[in-house]
Structures are given as structure tokens and as C-alpha cells.
C-alpha positions as CSV (number, residue, x, y, z in Angstrom):
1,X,102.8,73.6,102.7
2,X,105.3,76.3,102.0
3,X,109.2,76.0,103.0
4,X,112.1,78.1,103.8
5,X,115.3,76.3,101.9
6,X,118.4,77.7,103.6
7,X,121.2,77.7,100.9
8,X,124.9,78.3,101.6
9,X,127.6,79.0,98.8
10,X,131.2,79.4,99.4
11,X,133.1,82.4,96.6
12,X,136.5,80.9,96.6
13,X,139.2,82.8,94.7
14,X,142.6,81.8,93.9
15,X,145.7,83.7,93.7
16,X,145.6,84.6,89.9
17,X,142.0,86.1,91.3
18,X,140.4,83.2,89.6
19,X,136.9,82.7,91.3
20,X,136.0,78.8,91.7
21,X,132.4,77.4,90.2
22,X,130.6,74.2,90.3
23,X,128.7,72.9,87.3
24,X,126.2,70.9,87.8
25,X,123.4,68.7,86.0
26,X,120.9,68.1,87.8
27,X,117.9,65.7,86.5
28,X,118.3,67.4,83.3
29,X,119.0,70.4,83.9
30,X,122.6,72.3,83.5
31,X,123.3,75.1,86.0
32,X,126.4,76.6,86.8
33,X,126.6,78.0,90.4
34,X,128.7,78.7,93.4
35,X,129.8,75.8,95.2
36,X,127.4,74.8,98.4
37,X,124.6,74.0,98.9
38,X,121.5,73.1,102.1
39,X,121.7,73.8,105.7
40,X,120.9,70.7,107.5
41,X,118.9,71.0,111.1
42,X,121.7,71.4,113.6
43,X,124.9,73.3,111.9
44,X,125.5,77.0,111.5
45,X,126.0,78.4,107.9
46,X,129.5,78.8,108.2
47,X,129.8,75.1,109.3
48,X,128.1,74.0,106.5
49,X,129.5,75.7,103.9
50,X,132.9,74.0,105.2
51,X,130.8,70.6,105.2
52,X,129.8,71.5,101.8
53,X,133.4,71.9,100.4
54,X,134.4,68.4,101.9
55,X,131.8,66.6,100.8
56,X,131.6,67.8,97.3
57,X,135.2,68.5,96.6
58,X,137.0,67.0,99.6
59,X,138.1,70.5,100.5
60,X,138.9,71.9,103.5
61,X,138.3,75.5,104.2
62,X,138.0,78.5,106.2
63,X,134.7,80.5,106.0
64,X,135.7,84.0,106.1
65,X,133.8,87.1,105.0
66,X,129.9,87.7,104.8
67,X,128.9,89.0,101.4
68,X,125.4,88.7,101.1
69,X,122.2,87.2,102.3
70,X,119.1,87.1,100.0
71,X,116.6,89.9,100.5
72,X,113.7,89.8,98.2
73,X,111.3,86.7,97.6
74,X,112.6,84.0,95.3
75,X,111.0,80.8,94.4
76,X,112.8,77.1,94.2
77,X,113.9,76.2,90.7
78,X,113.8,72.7,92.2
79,X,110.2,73.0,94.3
80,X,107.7,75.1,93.5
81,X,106.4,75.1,97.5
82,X,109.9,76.3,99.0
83,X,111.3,80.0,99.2
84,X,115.2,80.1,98.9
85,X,116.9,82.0,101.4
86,X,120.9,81.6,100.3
87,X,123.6,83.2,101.9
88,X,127.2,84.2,100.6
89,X,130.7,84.0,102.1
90,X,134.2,84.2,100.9
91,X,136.1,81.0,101.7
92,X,139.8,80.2,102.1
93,X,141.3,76.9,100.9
94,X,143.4,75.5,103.9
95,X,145.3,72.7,101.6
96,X,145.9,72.4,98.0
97,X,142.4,71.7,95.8
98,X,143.1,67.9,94.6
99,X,139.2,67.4,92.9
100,X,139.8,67.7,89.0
101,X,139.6,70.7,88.0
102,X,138.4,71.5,84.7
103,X,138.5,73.7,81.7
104,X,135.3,74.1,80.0
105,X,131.6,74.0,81.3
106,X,130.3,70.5,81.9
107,X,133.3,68.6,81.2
108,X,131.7,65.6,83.1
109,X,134.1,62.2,83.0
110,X,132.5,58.2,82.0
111,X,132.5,57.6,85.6
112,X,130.6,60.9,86.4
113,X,128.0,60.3,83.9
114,X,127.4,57.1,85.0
115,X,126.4,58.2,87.9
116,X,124.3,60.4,87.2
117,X,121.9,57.4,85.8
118,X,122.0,56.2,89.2
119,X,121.8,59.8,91.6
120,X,120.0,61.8,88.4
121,X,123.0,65.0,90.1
122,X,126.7,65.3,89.3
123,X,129.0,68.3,89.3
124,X,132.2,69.3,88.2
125,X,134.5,72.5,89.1
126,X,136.5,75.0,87.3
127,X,137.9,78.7,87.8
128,X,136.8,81.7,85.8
129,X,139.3,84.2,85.4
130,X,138.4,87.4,86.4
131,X,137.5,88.5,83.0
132,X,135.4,86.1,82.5
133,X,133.7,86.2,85.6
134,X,130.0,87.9,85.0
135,X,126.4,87.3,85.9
136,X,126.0,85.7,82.4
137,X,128.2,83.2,83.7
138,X,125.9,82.0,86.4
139,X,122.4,80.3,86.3
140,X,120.7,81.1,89.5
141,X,118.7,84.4,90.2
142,X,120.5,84.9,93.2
143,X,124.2,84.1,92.4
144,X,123.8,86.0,89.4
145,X,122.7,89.4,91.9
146,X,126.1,88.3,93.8
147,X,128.6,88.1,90.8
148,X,127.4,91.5,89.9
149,X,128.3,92.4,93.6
150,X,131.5,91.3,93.4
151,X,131.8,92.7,89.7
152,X,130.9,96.6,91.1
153,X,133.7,96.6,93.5
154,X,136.4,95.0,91.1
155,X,139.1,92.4,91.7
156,X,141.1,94.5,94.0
157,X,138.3,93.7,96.3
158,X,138.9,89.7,96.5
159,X,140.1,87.9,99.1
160,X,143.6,86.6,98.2
């Protein structure tokens, strides 16, 4: 039976208008993407982005601005039976970002890869710098459609 997956991704920018990505692998496969991720029953989007941020990088933040919410059909890249529906907002860190940050895609650590043999899902962070910041950059349909958003309206349009 068919499936609405609500997703919800966070576009963090720092002060040197670096934006904030997570990279991920993910039972094989390597996808680099907004940080975020599912609604669960029972929480608004904004509070689960913010739920989102603590669990995967122990993070607190402010959701601030909408900036987009999909509007045109697209399929799961996970399951073929659910129809993402992902929605965008800038977020604000409230404290200093302590997860490793790192400098090159998929810089995953021993303890990280082992486990991924146990949870087959692992993910990593860096910052792009506004230059490099592009819809090549990104994996997924849709956060490719919003880095070109962002892209249009230049860097004088980030939240700081």
C-alpha cells in the first residue's frame, strides 16, 4: 500500500556562509544530503528538525525560516511504495557544533564503520563553502532543486 514519508532537513550556515551537510552511507549506498530526516506521529516539522539535530549531531537549534516544501511527485530512493514529501528550513545553532566535523566526503572514523556492520547507516558532517556549494554537491532529487534555490538568490541571501 502506498505511503506519504514526511522528511524534514535543516540548511544551517555558518558565519563564513559555509552551509552544513551530512554524509551518509546507508546499506551501501553513499548520499550526501541536508541534515534531518522523518517526522514521527505526534511532533511538528519544526520540532523535529530540532530533534533531528540532537540526535544526530547533539545540536541544538532554532528552526527559523521556511524555504521550501516539495511540490511535484517523487518516489523513495529507500522504498519503492512511499512518496517523499520533504520540507526545508534555515536553522540556527544555539551553542557551539562539538560533533566532528570533517573535511572531505565520507571521512567515516574505525568506530563509525564498525557500526555500520551493526546499524547498516552512519553519517558524518562537514561545511561547504559557498563556492563549493552546488546541486552537484548533493544526492537527493529534492535537495538538489533546493541548493539551486539558494544558489539563484546568492549568499547575501543566507541567514547569518
Amino acid at each position: 500500500m502506498p505511503n506519504f514519508n514526511l522528511r524534514v532537513y535543516g540548511i544551517l550556515v555558518n558565519e563564513q556562509r559555509q552551509v552544513l551537510v551530512s554524509d551518509e552511507l546507508i546499506r551501501g549506498g553513499y548520499f550526501t544530503k541536508f541534515p534531518g530526516g522523518g517526522l514521527e506521529f505526534g511532533e511538528g516539522t519544526r520540532e523535529c528538525l530540532a530533534r533531528e539535530f540532537k540526535e544526530e549531531m547533539d545540536l541544538a537549534v532554532e528552526v527559523t525560516e521556511h524555504i521550501y516544501t516539495t511540490d511535484f511527485f517523487q518516489l523513495s530512493a529507500f522504498r519503492p511504495e512511499d512518496q517523499i514529501i520533504s520540507i526545508y528550513y534555515f536553522a540556527k545553532a544555539m551553542e557551539p557544533i562539538r560533533a566532528p566535523l570533517r573535511d572531505k566526503p565520507f571521512d567515516f572514523d574505525e568506530e563509525q564503520l564498525r557500526l555500520y556492520g551493526e546499524r547498516k547507516e552512519i553519517e558524518t558532517f562537514r561545511f561547504l563553502n559557498w563556492e563549493d556549494f552546488s546541486p552537484e554537491a548533493l544526492t537527493l532529487p529534492i535537495d538538489k532543486l533546493v541548493a539551486a534555490m539558494l544558489k539563484e538568490k546568492g549568499p547575501a541571501a543566507l541567514p547569518l
